[in-house]
Each structure stands twice: as structure tokens, then as C-alpha cells.
N, C-alpha and C positions, 0 to 999 in steps of 0.2 A: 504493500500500500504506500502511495506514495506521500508525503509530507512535509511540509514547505516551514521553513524559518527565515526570519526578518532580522535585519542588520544595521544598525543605525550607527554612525563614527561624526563627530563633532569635534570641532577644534579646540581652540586654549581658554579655558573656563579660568581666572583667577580673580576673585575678588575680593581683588585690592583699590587703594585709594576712595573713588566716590561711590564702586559698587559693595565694598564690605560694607555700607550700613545699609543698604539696599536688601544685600543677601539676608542679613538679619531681621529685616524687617519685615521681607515680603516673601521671604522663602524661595520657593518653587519658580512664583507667579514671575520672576526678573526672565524666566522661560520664556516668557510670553505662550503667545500659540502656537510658539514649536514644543510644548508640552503633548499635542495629539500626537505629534509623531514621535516622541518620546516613548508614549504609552505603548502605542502600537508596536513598536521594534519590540521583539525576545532576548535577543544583546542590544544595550543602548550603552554605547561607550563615551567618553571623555575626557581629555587631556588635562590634568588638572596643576597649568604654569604658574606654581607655587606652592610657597612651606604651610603648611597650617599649623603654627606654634603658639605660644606663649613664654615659653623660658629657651627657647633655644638662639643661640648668638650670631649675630651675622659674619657670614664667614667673608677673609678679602679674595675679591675677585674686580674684573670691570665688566662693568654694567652696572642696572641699579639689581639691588636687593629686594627679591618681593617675599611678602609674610601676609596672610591674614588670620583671621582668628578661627580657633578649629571646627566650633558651628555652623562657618561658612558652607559647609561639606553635605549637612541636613537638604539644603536646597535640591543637592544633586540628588540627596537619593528620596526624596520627598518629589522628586518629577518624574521619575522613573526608570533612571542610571542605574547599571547593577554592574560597571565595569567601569573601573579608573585608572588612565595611565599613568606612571610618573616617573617614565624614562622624559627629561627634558632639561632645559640647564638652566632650569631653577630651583628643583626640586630638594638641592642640598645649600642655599642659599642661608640656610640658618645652622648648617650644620649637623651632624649626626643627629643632636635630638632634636632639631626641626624632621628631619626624615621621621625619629620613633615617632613624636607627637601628630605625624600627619598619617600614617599610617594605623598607628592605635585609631585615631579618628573618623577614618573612612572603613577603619573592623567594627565599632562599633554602630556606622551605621547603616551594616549589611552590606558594604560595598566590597566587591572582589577588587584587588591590585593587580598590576602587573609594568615589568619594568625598572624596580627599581626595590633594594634589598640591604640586610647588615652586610654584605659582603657581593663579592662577582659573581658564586655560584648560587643564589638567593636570587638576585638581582637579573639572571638569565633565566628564572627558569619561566615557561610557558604560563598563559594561564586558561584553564579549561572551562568550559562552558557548556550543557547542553541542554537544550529542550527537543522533544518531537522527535525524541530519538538521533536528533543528529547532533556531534559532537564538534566544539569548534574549540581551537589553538590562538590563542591570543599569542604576540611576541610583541614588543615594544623596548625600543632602542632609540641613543639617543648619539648625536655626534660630541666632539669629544671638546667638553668646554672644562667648567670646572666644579660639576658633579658628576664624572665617572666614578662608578663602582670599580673596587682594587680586591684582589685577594682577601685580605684583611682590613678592608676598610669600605664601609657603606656607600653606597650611590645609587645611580640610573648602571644602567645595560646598556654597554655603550656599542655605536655600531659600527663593528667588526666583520668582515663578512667572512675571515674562517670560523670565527667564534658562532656570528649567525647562522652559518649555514651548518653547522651540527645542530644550534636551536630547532633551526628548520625539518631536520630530519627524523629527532626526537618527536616534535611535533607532527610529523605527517605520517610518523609510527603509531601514532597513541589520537589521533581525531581524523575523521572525517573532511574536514576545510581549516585552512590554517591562514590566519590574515597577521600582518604585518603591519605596524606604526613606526615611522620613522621620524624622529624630531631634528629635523635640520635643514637646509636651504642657506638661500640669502634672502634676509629681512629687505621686504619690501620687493622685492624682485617676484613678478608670477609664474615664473619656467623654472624650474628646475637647472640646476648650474649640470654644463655635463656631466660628471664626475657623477652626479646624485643621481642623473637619469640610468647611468649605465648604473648602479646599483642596484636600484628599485626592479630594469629587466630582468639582470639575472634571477634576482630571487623568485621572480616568477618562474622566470627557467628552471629553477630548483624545486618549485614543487608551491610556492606562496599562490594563493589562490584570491590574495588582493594585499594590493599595495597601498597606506595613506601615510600623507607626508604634512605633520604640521610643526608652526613655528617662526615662516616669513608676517605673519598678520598681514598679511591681505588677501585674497581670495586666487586662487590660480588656475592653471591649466590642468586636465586628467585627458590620459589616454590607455585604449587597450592595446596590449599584450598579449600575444599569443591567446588573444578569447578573455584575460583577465584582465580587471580595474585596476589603475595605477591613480594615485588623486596625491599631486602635488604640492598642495596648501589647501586647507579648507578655510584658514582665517580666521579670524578670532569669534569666537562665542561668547565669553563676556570677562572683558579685560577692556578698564580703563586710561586713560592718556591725558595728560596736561596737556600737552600740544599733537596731536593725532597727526600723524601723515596721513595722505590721500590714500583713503580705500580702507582705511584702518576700521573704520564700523561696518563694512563689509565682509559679509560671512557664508558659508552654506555649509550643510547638512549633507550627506551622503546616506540613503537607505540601499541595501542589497537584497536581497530576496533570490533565497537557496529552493531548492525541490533534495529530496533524500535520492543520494549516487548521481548527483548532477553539483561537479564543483567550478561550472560557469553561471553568475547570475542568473537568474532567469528573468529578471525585471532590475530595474535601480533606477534612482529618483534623486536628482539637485535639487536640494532645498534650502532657496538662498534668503537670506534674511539680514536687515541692519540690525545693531545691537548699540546702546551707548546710555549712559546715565542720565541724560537728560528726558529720553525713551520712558526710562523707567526698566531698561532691559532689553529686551530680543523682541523681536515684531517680524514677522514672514514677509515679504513680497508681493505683492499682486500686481496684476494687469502690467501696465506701460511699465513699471520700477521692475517687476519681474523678467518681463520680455528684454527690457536694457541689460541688464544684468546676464541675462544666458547668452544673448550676442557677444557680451563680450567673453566671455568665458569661452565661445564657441572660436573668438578672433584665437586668444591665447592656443587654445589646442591646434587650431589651421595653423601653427606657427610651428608647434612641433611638428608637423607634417610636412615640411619643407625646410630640406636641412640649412641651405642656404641663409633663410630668412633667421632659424633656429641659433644658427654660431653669431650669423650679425646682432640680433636683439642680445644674445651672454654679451658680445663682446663691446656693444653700444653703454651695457651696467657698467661694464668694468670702468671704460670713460667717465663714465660721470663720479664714481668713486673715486678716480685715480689724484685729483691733487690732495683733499684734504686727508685720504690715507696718507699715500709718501711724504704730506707736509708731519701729518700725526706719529709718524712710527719709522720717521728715517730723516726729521730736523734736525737740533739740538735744541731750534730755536722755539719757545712754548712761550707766550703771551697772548695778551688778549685779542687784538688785531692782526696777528702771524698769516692767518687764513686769507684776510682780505690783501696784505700784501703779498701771501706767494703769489695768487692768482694775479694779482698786476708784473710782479717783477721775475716770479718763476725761481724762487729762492733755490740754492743746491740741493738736491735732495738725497745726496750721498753722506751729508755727514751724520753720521751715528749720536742718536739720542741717548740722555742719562739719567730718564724716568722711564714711565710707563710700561715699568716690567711685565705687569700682569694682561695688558692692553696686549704686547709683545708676544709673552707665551702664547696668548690666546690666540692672536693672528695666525701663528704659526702651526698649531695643535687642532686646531677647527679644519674640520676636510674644508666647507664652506667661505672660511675666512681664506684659508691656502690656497684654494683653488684659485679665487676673484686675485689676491695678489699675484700671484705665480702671470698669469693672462694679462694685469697690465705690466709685468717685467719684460715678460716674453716678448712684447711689442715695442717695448723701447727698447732691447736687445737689437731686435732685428731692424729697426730705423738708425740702427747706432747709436744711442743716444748713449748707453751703459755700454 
């Protein structure tokens, strides 16, 4: 007899800054009317970019630090999430007992975890799921900032693809569909940096039966794979901003829809939505806002379909990146107007800085940061310039 399960994946849930009193106060309802499809999914998963603490200490990194309070979590499962990620590079931003406190947190309120652990082999391992008889493999990984899991020490599940792809085989040992979350890209960027594309196929090659990729905050491109979903940003769910880039309240929803011994979708559904505190929360789409919204999503993928246009638009980011990185991580010179004079005078940008160490590691240690640097060297290499 045949029988069908529902698959709901959503983006970066934190509420922090103007949505933590929101979550406390309104619960759920900061869902909005993407609570129907909440309800209706069998797995309803969620990225959850931050610590839920109380005593735990901010650890140094660059970026900012996000925390909010560990009730914020009730909301999730008060809508009807029964799956949380927290491979991502925030999730250790308080520190090991920011990790215990958000995990105690999300046990207490019936939520399964997955991704992120007291240690690497904790931190890998799969997490299972089944209704209607069919059995599904969660994996969730995170690129390499500064909450990877270590031997001996707590984190995310970071991604590694000899390490993934024994996940993956474990997993496609022990369930029926095995779906993968991947936390990385480039922020603000809607395609996929090569390097993340060519990851996401293989795993499919390997036996992954969907790929999602969150993290840029903004909404992005998805394409199929050998007959399976790849979704490169879904964008943020509900995460606050003092000053918001373009597209930053911009979101969708991904549902999948399985039949038993059929590990190709049989249906799947964008479900795109704005989200922002002045909202009051998430609010779905319709008509005219809807129909914009999937054209362009539909531009982004046309994009990947043409290799040509695909290397031009990575290699147009890297441009627009390329002064104030090389001014930020390869001046000596740090003041407050530095910026507006490289760009007039084109400062050297060969001589070696004497801060921003962790800014540095991080460039260098992030497949995402490596990559976008690595692409504008490569080009002033071959212009001569270096």
C-alpha cells in the first residue's frame, strides 16, 4: 500500500534583537500563516541561527554574537516544528554552555536536534524521523567558521565531504530518504559560489535525496539533480536587522512530498513569504508580490543553466567585494575614512595588517570566504597586477 509523507525545511529562525520580545509574547502567531503549512508537513524542520542561553559567555570570534532567551524555542514547537538544526556559525557563539542550554531547551520542548553535539562524533550523527512507515535521515553541517565540533570539544558538524559522505552512507543504511542541510554560501549572494555547487551535486551523486543550503539571508536559486532538489538559500525566517540589506525580509518555504519506495519528490511547493518586526512576523505572499517573487527566483535558476552567465554573475560578487576586503585584510592602514580613500586613491594593498586576526582566520578557514578571495587574486594575478 502505498503512502505518502510531507517535508517542510525553512530557513534561519533567531530571535534576536526586536523579534525576542515578539517571540515571547506572541508565541507561534510571529509564524504568521505559514503556520498551515507548518501543521500540514510530518517533518517541519528549522535552522535555529543562535544560542538560547542565559549564563553562557560570548565567545571571540568576528561577527556579531547572537543569544536569545531559551523560551524563545516554545514558539517553534508551539507551531509545529518537530526538527531543529544547529549545525550553523552561530550556534556556539556563547560557548559550550550556550550549546548545553540551547539544546537542554529544544529537549525539553519535544524538539529533535540535529547537527551539532558535546563533541564530532555526537555532532555527526544523523537524525531519524519516521511517520507512515517511511523512515527519513536528517544530516546537517555547517562550513567551517568558529563553531566546529573537534574530537573533544562541542560544536556544529562541520562540512567535510569524506566525513559527510560516510554520514551519508550510514544514513542511506539505516532510512529510506536521506536529506541534507548545508549552512554556508556567501551572504547576500543568491547562487551558490562554485565550490558549494559542486558539493551539494555530489552528495546527491552519493545517494542524498535533497539538498538545502541556508545562511546567505536572502532568498536564492534551487535546481534539480539527477531527478533531486538542491535549494541554495531559502533566507531568512525570522531574524532581525538594524540596517537590513536588500532582500533580507525575503524568504521561502520549501515542502517535499514522498510516496513509500519512491525517493524522487512526487510534488514540492515554494512558499515564499516576507518576515520583519515591524510585520509582526512572517506573512505569505499572494497575487502580484507572489508572482514577482517566483520570476525572480525563476531568473536566479535560468542562471544556473547557462554556464557562461553562471561564472560571470560569481565572478561580477567577487568585484564588488574586492576593495573593501583587500583594503580590510591586507592594509595596515584601519581608520575611519580608509575605505572612502582606497576607493579614490587605490591604496597598496600588499602590505600586511597587525589586527584582525580572527576576521583573518576566518577569511581563510570558510570554504565561502576562500573561495570569493582566492577568485579576486586569481584575476589580478593574471592582469599582472600581483
Amino acid at each position: 500500500m502505498t503512502k505518502n509523507i510531507s517535508v517542510l525545511f525553512t530557513g534561519d529562525y533567531a530571535p534576536c534583537l526586536g523579534f525576542e520580545p515578539l517571540a515571547q509574547k506572541h508565541g507561534a502567531d510571529i509564524f504568521g500563516d505559514l503556520q498551515e503549512n507548518i501543521a500540514r508537513a510530518d517533518l517541519a524542520f528549522i535552522n535555529l541561527e543562535t544560542s538560547l542561553c542565559v549564563n553562557g559567555k560570548p565567545i571571540k570570534k568576528s561577527g556579531p554574537n547572537l543569544c536569545a532567551c531559551t523560551d524563545s524555542i516554545k514558539a517553534v514547537a508551539d507551531a509545529g516544528f518537530n526538527m531543529v538544526g544547529l549545525a550553523n556559525n552561530h550556534i556556539m557563539d556563547c560557548g559550550p554552555g550556550g550549546l548545553d542550554e540551547t539544546m537542554e531547551a529544544c529537549k525539553k520542548a519535544g524538539l529533535q536536534t540535529c547537527g551539532a553535539g558535546k563533541n564530532l562524533a555526537e555532532a555527526q550523527k544523523p537524525s531519524f524521523f519516521e511517520k507512515q512507515g517511511i523512515k527519513i535521515a536528517a544530516i546537517a553541517v555547517a562550513e567551517h567558521e568558529f563553531s566546529i565540533a573537534e574530537d573533544n570539544k562541542p560544536g556544529a558538524a562541520p562540512l567535510d565531504p569524506i566525513d559527510n559522505l560516510q554520514q551519508l552512507e550510514f544514513a542511506k543504511a539505516n532510512a529510506d530518504l536521506v536529506i541534507m542541510t548545508i549552512h554556508g554560501g556567501n551572504e547576500f549572494f543568491p547562487l551558490p559560489r562554485p565550490g558549494l555547487r559542486k558539493v551539494c551535486r555530489f552528495f546527491i551523486e552519493r545517494g542524498a535525496d535533497a539538498v538545502i543550503c541556508h545562511h546567505v539571508h536572502v532568498p536564492g536559486a534551487y535546481e534539480w539533480h539527477q531527478g533531486k532538489p538542491i535549494f541554495y538559500s531559502l533566507g531568512n525566517l525570522v531574524m532581525d536587522h538594524p540596517h537590513p540589506p536588500v532582500d533580507w525580509h525575503q524568504g521561502y518555504a520549501v515542502s517535499l512530498d514522498y510516496q513509500t519506495g519512491c525517493s524522487t519528490p512526487t510534488d514540492f511547493e515554494v512558499i515564499p513569504y516576507t518576515q520583519s518586526v515591524k510585520q509582526g512576523g512572517v506573512i505569505k505572499m499572494k497575487g502580484a508580490e507572489q508572482q514577482s517573487f517566483l520570476e525572480k527566483l525563476a531568473g536566479y535558476n535560468n542562471i544556473l543553466l547557462d554556464a557562461g552567465a553562471y561564472a560571470d554573475a560569481w565572478t561580477e560578487f567577487c568585484k564588488s567585494k574586492e576593495p573593501a576586503l583587500l583594503q580590510r585584510h591586507f592594509s595596515p592602514l584601519q581608520f575611519k575614512q580608509v575605505r572612502k580613500i582606497n576607493k579614490r586613491f587605490s591604496l597598496p594593498e600588499a602590505w600586511l595588517p597587525t589586527s584582525l586576526d580572527c576576521e583573518k582566520m576566518n577569511m581563510f578557514r570558510c570554504e565561502s570566504h576562500l573561495e570569493m578571495l582566492l577568485n579576486i587574486l586569481e584575476r589580478k594575478y593574471e592582469k599582472g597586477q600581483i
